[in-house]
N, C-alpha and C positions, 0 to 999 in steps of 0.2 A: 835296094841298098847295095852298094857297090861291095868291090871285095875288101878295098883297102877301108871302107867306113867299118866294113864286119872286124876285118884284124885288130884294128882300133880300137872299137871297143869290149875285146877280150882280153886286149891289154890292160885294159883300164879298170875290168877285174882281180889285175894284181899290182896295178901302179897307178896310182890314183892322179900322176901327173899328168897320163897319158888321154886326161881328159879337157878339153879344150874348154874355156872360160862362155864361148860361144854355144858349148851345146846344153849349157846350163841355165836354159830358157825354158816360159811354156811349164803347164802342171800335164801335159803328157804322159804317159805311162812309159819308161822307156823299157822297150821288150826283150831288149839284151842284154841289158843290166840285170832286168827280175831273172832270167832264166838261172840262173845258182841259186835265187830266193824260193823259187818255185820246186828245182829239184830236189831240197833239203826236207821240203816238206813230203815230196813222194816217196823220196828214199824209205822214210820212217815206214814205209808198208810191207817193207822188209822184214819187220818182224813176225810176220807169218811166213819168212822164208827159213829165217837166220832160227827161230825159237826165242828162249827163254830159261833164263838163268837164277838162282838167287843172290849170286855173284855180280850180275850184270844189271839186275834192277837198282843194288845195292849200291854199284859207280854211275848208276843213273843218276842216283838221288844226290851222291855226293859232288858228280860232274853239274847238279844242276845247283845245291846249293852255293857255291864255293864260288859258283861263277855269279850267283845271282847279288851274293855279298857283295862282289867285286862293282856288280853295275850302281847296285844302287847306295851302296860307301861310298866307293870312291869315283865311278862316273859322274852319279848326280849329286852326292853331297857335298863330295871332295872339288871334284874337276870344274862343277857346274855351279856347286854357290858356296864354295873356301867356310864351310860350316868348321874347321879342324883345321892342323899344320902337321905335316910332317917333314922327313928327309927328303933330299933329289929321289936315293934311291928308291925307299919305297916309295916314292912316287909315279918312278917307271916302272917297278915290278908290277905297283897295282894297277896300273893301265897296259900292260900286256897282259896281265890275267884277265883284265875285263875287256881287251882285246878278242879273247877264247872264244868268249862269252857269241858272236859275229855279230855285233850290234856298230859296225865301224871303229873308229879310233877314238879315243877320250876327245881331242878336240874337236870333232865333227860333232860327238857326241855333246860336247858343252855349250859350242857355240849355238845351235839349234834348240837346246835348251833354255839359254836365257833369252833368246827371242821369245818363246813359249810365253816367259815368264813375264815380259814387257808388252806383249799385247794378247794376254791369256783370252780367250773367246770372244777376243774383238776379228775386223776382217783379216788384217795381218795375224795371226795368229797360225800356223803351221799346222798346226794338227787340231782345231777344236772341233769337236763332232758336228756342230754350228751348221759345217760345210759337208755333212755326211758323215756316221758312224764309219763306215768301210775307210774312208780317206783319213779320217783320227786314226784309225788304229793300223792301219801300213800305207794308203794310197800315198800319203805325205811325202816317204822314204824312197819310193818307188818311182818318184817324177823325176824330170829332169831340173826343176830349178833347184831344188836340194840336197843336189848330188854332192857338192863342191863344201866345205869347208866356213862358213862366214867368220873370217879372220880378224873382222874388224869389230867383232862380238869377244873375241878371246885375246886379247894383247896379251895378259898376264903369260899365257898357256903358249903362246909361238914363237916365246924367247927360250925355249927349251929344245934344242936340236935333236935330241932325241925321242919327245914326244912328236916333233913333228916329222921326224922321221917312220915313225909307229906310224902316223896316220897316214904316211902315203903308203907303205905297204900294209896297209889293215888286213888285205886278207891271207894274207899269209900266216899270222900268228895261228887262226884257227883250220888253219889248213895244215900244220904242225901240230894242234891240238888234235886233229882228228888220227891222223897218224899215229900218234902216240895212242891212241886208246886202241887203234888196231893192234899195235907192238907189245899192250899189255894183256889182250888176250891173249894172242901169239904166244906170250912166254908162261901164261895163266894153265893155257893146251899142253902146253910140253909138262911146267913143271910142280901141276895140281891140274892135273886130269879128273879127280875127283871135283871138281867144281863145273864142271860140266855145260865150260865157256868156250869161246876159241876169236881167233882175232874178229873177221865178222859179224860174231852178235855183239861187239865192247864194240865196236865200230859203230854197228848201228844205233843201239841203247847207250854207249855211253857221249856218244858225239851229235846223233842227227835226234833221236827221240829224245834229250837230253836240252841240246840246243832251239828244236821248236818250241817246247814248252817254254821254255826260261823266255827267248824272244817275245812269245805270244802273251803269258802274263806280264813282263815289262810292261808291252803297247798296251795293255787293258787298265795302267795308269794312265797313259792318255786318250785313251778314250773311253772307256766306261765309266774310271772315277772321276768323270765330266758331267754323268748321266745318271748313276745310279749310285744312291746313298746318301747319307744326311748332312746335312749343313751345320754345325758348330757356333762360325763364322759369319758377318756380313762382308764378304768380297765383291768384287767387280766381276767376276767371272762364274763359271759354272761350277767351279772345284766339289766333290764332294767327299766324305768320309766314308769308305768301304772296307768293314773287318776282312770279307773272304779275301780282297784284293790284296790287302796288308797282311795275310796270313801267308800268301804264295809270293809276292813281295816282300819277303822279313820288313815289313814297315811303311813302305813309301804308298800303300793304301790308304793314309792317313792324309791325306792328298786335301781336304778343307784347311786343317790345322797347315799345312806346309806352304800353300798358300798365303795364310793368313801370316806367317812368320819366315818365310824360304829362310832366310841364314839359321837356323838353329838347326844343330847334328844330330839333334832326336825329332822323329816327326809324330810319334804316337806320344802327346803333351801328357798325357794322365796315366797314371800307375795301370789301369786296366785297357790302354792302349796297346796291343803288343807290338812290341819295334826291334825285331832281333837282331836285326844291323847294329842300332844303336846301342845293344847290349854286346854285342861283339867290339865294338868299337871304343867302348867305355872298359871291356877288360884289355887290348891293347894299348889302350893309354895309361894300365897299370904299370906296364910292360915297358911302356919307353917310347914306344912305335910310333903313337901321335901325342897331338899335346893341343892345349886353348881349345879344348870341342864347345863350340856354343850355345849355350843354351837358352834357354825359352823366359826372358825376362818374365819377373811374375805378372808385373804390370798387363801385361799383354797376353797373358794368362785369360784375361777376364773383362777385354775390350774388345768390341764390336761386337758381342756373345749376340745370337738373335734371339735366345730365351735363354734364361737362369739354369735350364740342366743341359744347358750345350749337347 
């Protein structure tokens, strides 16, 4: 690999332009691209460097919720299938919080998604375990023909200059998120020494051990609730219902039912479903914030049921 191919593509680690339409061929692993995917995950072994806080478990958990809300409201309910309406603005706010998240930019994120959703566990299908459990839950992300955006999936979403500016710089947003959790230990050190943090464990806990987690349970919607859990529904595809998964996912576990109806902004259909998204999102629309959240026609409540207790 030449020097000018290596420059290239560390550029294109922070400018997503700087990738050329040609090298977006081929399910190849590209190995320069992974190496920030692969480091994020080493980092976290730092925690036997850095220690351990009750402060900094504490912006773990909240670094992971807050961002986790963000992916699966408004990536995949909002960005990926218009289940709700809101403003322009909080529509860019919540696509750079789910930015944070490094899951790429809302568009890349949506458009990859309703592919998903158009040929779910058929051979076109992107991530279905179908093609290997390892390649559903990251090999997908990881190649080179997936790198790129598919623009012709997202009209709606590219008439927005400043979403589509978010997504060429994606990684930047959580490259400023990680920062700031260093900056809040930092000033955590100085000025509550009694908590017994300092910038590099919020660093590592609130950003890298934070960020893998939330990542890795995302991908275990596409691929394990493909594989593991019950069926509801008669679909076309492998989808299934998985509590733990909808437990670490506020919701989107509920992966038979979302299938079976993708437009509605609640995905756990029955009161003993838990869907903490869409209880988050149901007290925003008290609020003002969003508005029209879609819900789960009764009719379709109780068609294609494969047995009578769903």
């Amino acid at each position: 690999m030449s020097v000018h191919t290596v420059f290239t593509k560390v550029l294109a680690w922070f400018d997503n332009n700087n990738v050329k339409i040609a090298d977006n061929v081929g399910e190849d692993i590209d190995w320069m691209r992974v190496i920030p995917f692969v480091l994020m995950h080493l980092v976290c072994l730092l925690v036997f460097v850095v220690g351990w806080s009750p402060v900094a478990l504490w912006v773990a958990l909240a670094s992971y919720l807050l961002r986790m809300f963000a992916i699966t409201a408004f990536y995949h309910r909002y960005f990926s299938h218009k289940t709700f309406k809101t403003s322009r603005i909080a529509q860019f706010l919540f696509g750079v919080l789910g930015a944070t998240a490094t899951q790429r930019g809302p568009i890349w994120w949506a458009s990859h998604h309703r592919r998903h959703h158009i040929h779910s566990d058929k051979d076109k299908d992107i991530h279905s375990p179908r093609h290997g459990f390892l390649w559903s839950h990251m090999g997908w992300f990881l190649c080179l023909k997936n790198f790129s955006t598919q623009e012709h999936a997202v009209p709606d979403l590219m008439k927005y200059p400043e979403l589509v500016l978010l997504d060429r710089f994606d990684t930047l947003v959580p490259i400023l998120y990680a920062f700031s959790m260093l900056f809040l230990g930092q000033f955590l050190e100085y000025a509550y020494p009694e908590l017994h943090t300092n910038g590099s464990q919020m660093l590592v806990w609130g950003y890298f051990v934070s960020s893998v987690v939330l990542i890795n349970c995302t991908l275990l919607v596409n691929s394990l609730a493909h594989v593991l859990g019950s069926k509801r529904y008669e679909t076309d595809d492998d989808s299934r219902n998985n509590w733990f998964i909808a437990l670490f996912a506020l919701g989107d576990g509920w992966h038979n039912n979302h299938h079976h109806y993708p437009v509605s902004a609640r995905q756990g259909f029955f009161w003993w479903e838990i869907d903490i998204s869409y209880y988050l999102l149901r007290l925003m629309s008290v609020f003002g914030l969003i508005w029209d959240l879609k819900p789960v026609p009764a009719e379709r409540l109780y068609t294609n049921l494969i047995n009578k207790k769903g």
